[in-house]
DOKOL-980484 format. One record per residue (C-alpha): x, y, z; residue in three letters. Coordinates in Angstrom, 1 decimal, decimal comma, m for minus. Example, Ala and Ser with C-alpha at 12.3 -4.5 7.8 and 13.67 -1.06 7.14 Angstrom:
# residues 2
<<12,3; m4,5; 7,8>; 'ALA'>
<<13,7; m1,1; 7,1>; 'SER'>
//
This chain:
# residues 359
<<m66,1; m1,7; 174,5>; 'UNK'>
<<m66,8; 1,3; 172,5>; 'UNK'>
<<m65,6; 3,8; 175,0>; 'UNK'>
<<m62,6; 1,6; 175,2>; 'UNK'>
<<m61,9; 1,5; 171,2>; 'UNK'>
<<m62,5; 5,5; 171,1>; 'UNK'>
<<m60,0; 5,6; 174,3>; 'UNK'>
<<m57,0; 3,4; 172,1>; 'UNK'>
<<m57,8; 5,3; 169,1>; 'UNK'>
<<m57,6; 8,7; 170,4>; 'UNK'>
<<m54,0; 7,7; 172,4>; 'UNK'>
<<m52,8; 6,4; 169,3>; 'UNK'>
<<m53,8; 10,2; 167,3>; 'UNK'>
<<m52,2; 11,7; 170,0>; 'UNK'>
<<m49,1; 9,6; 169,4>; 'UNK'>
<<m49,1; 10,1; 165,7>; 'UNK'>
<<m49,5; 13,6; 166,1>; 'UNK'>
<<m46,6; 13,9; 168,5>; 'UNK'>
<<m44,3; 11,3; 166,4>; 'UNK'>
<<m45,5; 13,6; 163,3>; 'UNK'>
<<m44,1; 16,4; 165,0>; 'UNK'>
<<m41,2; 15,4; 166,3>; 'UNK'>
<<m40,3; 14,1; 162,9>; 'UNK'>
<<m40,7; 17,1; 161,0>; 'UNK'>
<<m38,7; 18,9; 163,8>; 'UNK'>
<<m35,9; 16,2; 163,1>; 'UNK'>
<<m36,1; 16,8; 159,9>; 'UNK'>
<<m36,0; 20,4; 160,1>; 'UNK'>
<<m33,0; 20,6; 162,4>; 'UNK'>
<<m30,7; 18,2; 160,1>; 'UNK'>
<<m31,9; 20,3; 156,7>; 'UNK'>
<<m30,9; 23,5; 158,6>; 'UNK'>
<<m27,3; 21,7; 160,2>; 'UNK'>
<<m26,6; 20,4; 156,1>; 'UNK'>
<<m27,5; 23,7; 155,2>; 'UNK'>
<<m24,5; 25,2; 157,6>; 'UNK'>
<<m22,1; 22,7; 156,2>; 'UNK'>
<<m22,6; 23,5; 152,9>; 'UNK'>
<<m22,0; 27,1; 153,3>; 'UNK'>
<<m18,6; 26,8; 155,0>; 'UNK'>
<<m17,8; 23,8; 152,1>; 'UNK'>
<<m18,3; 26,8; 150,2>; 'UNK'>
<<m16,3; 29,1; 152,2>; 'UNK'>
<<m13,3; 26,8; 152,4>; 'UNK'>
<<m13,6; 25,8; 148,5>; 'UNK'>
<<m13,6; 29,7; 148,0>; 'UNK'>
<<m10,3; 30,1; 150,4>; 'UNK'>
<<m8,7; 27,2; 148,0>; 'UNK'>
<<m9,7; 28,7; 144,6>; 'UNK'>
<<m8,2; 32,1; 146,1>; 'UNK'>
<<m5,0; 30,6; 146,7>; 'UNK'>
<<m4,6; 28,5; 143,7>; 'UNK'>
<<m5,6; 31,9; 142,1>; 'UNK'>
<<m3,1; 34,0; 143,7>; 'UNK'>
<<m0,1; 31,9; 142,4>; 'UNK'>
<<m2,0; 32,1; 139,0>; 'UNK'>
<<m1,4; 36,2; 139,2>; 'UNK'>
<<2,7; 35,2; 139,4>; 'UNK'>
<<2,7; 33,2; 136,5>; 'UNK'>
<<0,7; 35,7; 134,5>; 'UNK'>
<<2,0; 38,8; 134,9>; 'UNK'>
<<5,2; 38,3; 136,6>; 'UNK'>
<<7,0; 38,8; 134,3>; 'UNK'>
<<6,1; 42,5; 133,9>; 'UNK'>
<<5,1; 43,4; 137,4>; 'UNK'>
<<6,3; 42,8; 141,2>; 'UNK'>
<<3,2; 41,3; 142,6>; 'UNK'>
<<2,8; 41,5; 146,5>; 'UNK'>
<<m0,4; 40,7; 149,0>; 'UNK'>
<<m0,2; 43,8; 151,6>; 'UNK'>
<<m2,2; 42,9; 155,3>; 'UNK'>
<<m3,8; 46,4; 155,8>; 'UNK'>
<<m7,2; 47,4; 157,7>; 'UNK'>
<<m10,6; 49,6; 157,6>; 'UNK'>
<<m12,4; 51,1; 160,1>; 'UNK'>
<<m13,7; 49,1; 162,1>; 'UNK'>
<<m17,2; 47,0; 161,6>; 'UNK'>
<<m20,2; 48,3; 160,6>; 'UNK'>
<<m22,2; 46,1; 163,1>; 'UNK'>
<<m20,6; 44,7; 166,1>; 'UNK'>
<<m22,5; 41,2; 167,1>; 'UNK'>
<<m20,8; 42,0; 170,6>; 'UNK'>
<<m20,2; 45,4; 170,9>; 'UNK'>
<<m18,7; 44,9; 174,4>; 'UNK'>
<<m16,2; 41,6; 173,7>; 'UNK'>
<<m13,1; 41,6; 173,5>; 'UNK'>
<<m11,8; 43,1; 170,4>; 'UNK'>
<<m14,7; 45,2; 169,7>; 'UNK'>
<<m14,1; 48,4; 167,5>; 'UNK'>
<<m10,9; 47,3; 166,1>; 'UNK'>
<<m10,0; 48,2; 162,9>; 'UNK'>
<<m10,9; 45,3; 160,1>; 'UNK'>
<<m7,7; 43,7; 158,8>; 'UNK'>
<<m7,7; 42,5; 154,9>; 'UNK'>
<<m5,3; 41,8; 152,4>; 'UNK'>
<<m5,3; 43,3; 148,9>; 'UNK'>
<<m2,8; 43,4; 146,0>; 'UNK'>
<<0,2; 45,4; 145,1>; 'UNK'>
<<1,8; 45,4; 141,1>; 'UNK'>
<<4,5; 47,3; 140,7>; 'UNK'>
<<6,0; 47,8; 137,2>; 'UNK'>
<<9,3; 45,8; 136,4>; 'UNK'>
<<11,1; 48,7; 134,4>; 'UNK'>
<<10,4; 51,5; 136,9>; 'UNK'>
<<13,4; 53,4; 138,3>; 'UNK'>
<<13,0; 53,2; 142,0>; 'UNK'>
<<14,1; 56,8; 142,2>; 'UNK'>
<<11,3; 58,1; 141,0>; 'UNK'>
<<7,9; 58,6; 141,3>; 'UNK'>
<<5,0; 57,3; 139,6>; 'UNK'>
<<1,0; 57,4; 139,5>; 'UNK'>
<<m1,2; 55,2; 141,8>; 'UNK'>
<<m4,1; 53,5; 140,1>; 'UNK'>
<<m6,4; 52,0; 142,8>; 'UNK'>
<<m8,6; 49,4; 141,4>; 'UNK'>
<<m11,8; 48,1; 143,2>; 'UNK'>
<<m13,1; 44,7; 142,3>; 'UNK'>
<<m16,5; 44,3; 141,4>; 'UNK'>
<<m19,5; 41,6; 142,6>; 'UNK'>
<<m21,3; 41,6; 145,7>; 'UNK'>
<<m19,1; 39,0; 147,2>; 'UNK'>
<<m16,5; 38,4; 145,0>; 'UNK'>
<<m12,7; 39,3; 144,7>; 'UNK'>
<<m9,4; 40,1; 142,4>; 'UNK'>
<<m8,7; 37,5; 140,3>; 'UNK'>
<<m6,8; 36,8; 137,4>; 'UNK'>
<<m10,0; 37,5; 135,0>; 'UNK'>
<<m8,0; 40,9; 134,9>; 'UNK'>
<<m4,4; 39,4; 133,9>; 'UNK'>
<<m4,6; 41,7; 130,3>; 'UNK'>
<<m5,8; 44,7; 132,1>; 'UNK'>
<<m3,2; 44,4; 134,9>; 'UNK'>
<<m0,9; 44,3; 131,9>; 'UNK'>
<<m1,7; 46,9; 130,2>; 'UNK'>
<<m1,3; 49,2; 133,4>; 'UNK'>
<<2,4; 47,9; 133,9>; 'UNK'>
<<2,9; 48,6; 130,2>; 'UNK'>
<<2,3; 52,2; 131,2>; 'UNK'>
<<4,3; 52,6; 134,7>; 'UNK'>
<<1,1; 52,2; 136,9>; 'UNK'>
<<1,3; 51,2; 140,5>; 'UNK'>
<<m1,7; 49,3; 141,2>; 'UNK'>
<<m3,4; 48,4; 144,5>; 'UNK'>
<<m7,0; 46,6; 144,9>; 'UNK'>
<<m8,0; 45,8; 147,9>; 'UNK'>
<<m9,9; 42,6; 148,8>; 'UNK'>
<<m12,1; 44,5; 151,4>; 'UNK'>
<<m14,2; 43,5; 153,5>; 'UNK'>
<<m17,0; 40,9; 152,1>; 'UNK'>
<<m14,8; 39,6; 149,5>; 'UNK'>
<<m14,6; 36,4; 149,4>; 'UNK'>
<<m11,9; 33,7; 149,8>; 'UNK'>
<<m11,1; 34,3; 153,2>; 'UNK'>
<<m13,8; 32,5; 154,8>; 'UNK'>
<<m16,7; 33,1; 156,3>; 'UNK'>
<<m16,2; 35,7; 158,8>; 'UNK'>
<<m14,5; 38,2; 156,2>; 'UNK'>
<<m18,1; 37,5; 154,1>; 'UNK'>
<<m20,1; 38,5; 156,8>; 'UNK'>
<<m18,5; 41,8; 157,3>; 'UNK'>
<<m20,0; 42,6; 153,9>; 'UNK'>
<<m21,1; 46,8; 153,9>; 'UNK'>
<<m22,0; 47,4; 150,5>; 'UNK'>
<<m21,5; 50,8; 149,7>; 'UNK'>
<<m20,4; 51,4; 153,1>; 'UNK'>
<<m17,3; 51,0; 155,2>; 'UNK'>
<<m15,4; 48,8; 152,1>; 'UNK'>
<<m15,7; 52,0; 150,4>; 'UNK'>
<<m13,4; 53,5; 153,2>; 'UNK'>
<<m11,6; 49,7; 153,1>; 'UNK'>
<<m10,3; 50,9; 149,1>; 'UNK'>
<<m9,2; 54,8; 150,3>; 'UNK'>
<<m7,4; 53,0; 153,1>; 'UNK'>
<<m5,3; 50,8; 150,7>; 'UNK'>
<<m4,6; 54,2; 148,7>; 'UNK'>
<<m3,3; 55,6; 152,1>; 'UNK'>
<<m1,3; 52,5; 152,7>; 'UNK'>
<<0,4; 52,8; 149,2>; 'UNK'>
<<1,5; 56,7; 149,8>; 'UNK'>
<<2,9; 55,8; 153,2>; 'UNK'>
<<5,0; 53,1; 152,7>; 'UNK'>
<<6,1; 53,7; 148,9>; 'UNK'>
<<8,2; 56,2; 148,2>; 'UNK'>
<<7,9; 55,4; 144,3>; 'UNK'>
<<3,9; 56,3; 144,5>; 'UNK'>
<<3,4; 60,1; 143,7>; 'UNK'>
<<0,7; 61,6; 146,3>; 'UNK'>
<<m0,3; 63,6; 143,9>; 'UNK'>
<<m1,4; 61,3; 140,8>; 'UNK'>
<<m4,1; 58,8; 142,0>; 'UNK'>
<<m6,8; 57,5; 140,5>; 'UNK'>
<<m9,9; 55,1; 140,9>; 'UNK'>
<<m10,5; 52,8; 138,5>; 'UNK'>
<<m13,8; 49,4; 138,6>; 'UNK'>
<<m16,3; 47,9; 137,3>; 'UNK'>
<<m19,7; 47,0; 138,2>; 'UNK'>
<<m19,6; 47,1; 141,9>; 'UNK'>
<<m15,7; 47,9; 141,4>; 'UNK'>
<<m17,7; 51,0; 139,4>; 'UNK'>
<<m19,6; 51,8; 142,9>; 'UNK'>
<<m16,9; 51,8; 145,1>; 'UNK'>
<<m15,0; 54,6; 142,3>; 'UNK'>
<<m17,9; 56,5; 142,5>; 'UNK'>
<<m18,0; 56,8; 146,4>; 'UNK'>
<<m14,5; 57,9; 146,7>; 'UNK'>
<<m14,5; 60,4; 144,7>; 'UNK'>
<<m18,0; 61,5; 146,4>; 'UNK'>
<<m16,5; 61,2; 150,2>; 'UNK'>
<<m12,8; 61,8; 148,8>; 'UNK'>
<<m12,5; 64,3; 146,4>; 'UNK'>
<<m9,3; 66,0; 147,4>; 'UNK'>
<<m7,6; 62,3; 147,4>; 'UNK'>
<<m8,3; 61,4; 143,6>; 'UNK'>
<<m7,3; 63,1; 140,4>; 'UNK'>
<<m9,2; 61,0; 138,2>; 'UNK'>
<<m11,8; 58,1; 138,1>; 'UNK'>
<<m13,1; 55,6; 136,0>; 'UNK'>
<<m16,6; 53,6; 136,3>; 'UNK'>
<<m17,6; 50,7; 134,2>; 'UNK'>
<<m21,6; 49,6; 134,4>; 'UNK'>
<<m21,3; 50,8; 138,2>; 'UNK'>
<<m24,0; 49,8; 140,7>; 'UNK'>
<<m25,8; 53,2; 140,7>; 'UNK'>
<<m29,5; 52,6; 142,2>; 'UNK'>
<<m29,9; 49,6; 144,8>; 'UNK'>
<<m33,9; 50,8; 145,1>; 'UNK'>
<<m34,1; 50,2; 141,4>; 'UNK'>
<<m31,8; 47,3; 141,6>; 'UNK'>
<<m34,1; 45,7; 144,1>; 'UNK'>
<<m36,7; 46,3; 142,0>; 'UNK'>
<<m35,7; 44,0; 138,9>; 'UNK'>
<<m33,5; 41,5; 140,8>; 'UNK'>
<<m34,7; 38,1; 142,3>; 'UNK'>
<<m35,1; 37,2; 145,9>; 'UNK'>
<<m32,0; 35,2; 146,4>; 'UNK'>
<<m30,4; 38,4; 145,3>; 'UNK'>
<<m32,3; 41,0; 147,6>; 'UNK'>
<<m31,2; 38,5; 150,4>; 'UNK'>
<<m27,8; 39,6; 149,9>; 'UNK'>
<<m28,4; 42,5; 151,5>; 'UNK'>
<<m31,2; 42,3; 154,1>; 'UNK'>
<<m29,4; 39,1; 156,0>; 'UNK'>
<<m29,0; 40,4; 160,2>; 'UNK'>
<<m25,0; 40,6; 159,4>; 'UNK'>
<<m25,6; 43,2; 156,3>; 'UNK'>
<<m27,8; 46,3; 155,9>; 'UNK'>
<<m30,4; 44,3; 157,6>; 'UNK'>
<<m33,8; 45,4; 156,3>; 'UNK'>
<<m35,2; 45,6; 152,7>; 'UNK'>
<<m35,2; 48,3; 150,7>; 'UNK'>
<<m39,2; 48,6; 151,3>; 'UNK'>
<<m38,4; 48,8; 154,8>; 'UNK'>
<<m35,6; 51,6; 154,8>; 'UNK'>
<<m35,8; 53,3; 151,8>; 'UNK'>
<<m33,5; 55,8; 153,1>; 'UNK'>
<<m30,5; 53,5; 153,9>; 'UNK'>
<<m30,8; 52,1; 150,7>; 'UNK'>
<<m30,6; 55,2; 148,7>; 'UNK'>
<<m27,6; 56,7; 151,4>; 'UNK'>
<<m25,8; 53,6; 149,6>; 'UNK'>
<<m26,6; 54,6; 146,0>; 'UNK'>
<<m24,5; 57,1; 143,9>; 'UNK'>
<<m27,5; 58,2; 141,6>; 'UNK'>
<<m29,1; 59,6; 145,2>; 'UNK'>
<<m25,4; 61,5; 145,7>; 'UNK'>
<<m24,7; 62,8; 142,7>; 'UNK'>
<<m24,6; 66,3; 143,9>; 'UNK'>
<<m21,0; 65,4; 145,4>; 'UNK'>
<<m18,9; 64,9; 142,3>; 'UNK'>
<<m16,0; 67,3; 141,9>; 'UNK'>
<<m13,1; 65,2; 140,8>; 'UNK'>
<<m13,0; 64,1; 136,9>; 'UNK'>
<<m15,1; 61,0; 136,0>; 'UNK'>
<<m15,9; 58,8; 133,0>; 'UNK'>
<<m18,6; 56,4; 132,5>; 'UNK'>
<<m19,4; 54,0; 130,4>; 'UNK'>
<<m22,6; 51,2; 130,1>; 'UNK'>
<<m24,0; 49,3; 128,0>; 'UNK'>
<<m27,5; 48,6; 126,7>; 'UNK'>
<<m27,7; 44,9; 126,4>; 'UNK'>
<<m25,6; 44,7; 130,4>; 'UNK'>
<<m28,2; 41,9; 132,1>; 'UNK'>
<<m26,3; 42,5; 135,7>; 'UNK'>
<<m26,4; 46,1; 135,7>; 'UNK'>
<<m29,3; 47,0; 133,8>; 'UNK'>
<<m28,6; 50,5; 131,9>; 'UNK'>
<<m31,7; 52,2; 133,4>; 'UNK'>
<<m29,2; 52,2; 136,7>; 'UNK'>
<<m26,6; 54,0; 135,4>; 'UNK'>
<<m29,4; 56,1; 133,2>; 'UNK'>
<<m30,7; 57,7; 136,6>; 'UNK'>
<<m27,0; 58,5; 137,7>; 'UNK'>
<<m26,1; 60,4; 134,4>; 'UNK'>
<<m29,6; 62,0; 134,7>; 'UNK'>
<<m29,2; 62,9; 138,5>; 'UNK'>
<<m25,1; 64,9; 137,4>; 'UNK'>
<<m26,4; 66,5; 134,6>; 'UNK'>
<<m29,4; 67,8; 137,2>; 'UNK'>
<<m26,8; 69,0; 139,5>; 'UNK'>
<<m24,7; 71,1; 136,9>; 'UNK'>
<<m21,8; 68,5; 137,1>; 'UNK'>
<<m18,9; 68,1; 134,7>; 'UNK'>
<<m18,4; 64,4; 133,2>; 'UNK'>
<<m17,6; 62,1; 130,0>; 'UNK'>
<<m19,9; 59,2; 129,7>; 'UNK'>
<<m20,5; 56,8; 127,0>; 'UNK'>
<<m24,2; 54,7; 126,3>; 'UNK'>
<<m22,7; 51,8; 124,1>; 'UNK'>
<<m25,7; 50,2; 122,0>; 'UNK'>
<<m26,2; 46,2; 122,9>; 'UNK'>
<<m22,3; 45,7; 122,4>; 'UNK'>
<<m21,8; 42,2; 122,7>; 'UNK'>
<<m20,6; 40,8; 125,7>; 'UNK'>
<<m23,1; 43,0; 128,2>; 'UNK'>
<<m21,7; 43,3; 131,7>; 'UNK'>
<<m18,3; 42,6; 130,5>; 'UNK'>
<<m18,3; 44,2; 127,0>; 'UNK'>
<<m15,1; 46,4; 127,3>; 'UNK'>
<<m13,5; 44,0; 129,7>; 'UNK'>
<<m13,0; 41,2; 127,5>; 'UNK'>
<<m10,3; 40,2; 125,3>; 'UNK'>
<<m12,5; 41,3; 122,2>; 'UNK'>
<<m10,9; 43,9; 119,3>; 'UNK'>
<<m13,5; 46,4; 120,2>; 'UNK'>
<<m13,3; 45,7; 124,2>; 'UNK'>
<<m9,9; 47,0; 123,5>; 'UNK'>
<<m10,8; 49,7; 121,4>; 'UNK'>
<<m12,8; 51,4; 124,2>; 'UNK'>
<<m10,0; 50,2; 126,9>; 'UNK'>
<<m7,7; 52,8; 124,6>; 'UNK'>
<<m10,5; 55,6; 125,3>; 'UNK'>
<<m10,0; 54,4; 129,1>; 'UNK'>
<<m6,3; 54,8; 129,4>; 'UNK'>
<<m6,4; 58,1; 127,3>; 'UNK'>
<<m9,0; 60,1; 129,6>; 'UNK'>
<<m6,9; 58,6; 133,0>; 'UNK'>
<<m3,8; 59,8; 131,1>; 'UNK'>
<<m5,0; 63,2; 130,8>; 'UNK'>
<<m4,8; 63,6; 134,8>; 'UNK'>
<<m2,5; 60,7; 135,7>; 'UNK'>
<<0,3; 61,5; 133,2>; 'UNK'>
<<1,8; 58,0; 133,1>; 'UNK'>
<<5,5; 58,2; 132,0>; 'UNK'>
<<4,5; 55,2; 128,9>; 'UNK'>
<<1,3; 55,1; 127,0>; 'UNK'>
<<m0,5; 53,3; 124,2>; 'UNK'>
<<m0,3; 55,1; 120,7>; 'UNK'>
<<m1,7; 52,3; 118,9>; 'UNK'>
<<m3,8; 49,1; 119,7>; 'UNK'>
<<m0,9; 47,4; 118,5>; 'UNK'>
<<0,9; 48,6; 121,8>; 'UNK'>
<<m1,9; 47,5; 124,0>; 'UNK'>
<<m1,9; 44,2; 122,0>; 'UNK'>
<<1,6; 44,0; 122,9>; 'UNK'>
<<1,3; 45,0; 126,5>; 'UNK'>
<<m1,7; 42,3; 127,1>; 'UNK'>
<<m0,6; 39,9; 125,2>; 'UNK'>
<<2,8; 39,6; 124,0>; 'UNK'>
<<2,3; 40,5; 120,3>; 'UNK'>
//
């Protein structure tokens, strides 16, 4: 009878153990299937919030500018998930943004201003309506491309993500697409302007392009992703070490890490360049941009820069619709104007007020 107890009781472990597992596999499976949904609820939110944004830009600055969204392409992707498909190794396709001043005489010519948008995933959006503004105020054609990663056009444009990559060659491809099918854009006067990541992207095309750019202009740029890794959290690091992006971590390929940083190039500069940061930035720490100033004065190079002490508003403290963020935009517009020779510009803040804001 004993033998017979022991017999049930172990069939029944057994059981357990397999029900056990089963569950938890279950249970597994549907977290990870939820998981999937929600990301491409996110995806498709994002896509909605870009369009409801994009008829925002019309009603903002329409009335200065000829807004336009241009379908262009890149090279093609970074990583191919089937190299030999069909389709493979064409060139990535993406939209990005066209302003073109209202009071411009067709006949003529005028300087380019190509503006990158900042965030790791992220895209143009009408947070910029003032600044957009105040380059129309001054006869700036503007392109920003929403290359690839940025988001509101779903998934698959996320995953194509290459920071500091192949979206830098995304941005010099929009300023290619502007000289060769404006005739108002003058070849001759272009110029980067971005923030943040937007401040990265500047800094790469005027590293890989000098002979294209006149002028450029980085705000708290991304300078140092091995430092960067260093102070950011996980969920952040993940950004970038995901199969579809660089892949590994920066502990595991230094060397990629610092191919995509523009303290670690430094000895490239040639073209013009301002840069401001500011102490108090928590995104972009200022130690980042600290080792990029360090590293061009190591290499000799020619630059303005500005350290701005715990200016309210961190990351976005000369972005903002603040008296002083204005202030330091006028310092902006003044050193692009020195190479870019815009037919207006701003004497006063009164007639950036004006410009921005309609008084």
């Amino acid at each position: 009878m004993k033998n017979v107890i022991l017999m049930i009781l172990s069939i029944l472990m057994v059981a357990f153990t397999i029900y056990s597992q089963e569950s938890k596999s279950d249970s597994e499976s549907l977290y990870n299937e939820l998981k999937k949904e929600n990301e491409n609820l996110n995806h498709r939110i994002d896509v909605l919030e870009k369009a409801i944004d994009d008829l925002t830009w019309f009603q903002r600055v329409g009335d200065v500018a000829k807004v336009d969204k241009v379908f262009i392409y890149g090279p093609p992707l970074a990583k191919e998930k089937n190299p030999t498909a069909q389709g493979a190794g064409n060139p990535v396709k993406f939209w990005a943004y066209v302003f073109i001043p209202r009071d411009i005489d067709p006949n003529k010519k005028y300087p380019l201003l190509v503006f990158s948008h900042g965030g790791v995933h992220a895209s143009l959006d009408t947070y910029y309506t003032h600044i957009i503004r105040e380059l129309m105020a001054q006869q700036y054609i503007v392109v920003a491309a929403e290359y690839r990663g940025s988001t509101g056009y779903g998934k698959e444009h996320y995953e194509k993500i290459d920071y500091g990559g192949l979206e830098v060659e995304d941005v010099d491809k929009s300023r290619q697409y502007m000289i060769d099918n404006y005739d108002i854009v003058d070849k001759n006067k272009v110029g980067l302007i971005g923030w943040s990541h937007g401040g990265l992207i500047s800094l790469f095309n005027i590293f890989n392009h000098p002979d294209n750019y006149k002028v450029a202009y980085a705000g708290v740029p991304v300078s140092d992703l091995i430092a960067r890794m260093g102070y950011k959290t996980q969920d952040y690091r993940d950004l970038y070490s995901v199969d579809y992006h660089i892949g590994k971590t920066a502990y595991e390929d230094v060397e990629e890490y610092k191919r995509r940083s523009p303290a670690w190039q430094a000895h490239k500069l040639k073209t013009p360049l301002l840069i401001h940061t500011n102490t108090n930035d928590a995104d972009v720490n200022v130690l980042e941009v600290e080792h990029l100033i360090k590293s061009l004065k190591a290499e000799g190079k020619k630059f303005e820069y500005k350290i701005y002490q715990d200016l309210p508003g961190g990351h976005s403290f000369n972005r903002m619709d603040t008296k002083v963020a204005r202030e330091i935009r006028m310092e902006i517009y003044a050193f692009l104007a020195k190479y870019l020779n815009p037919p207006k510009t701003f004497k006063t803040i009164k007639d950036l007020n004006r410009a921005a804001y309609g008084y």
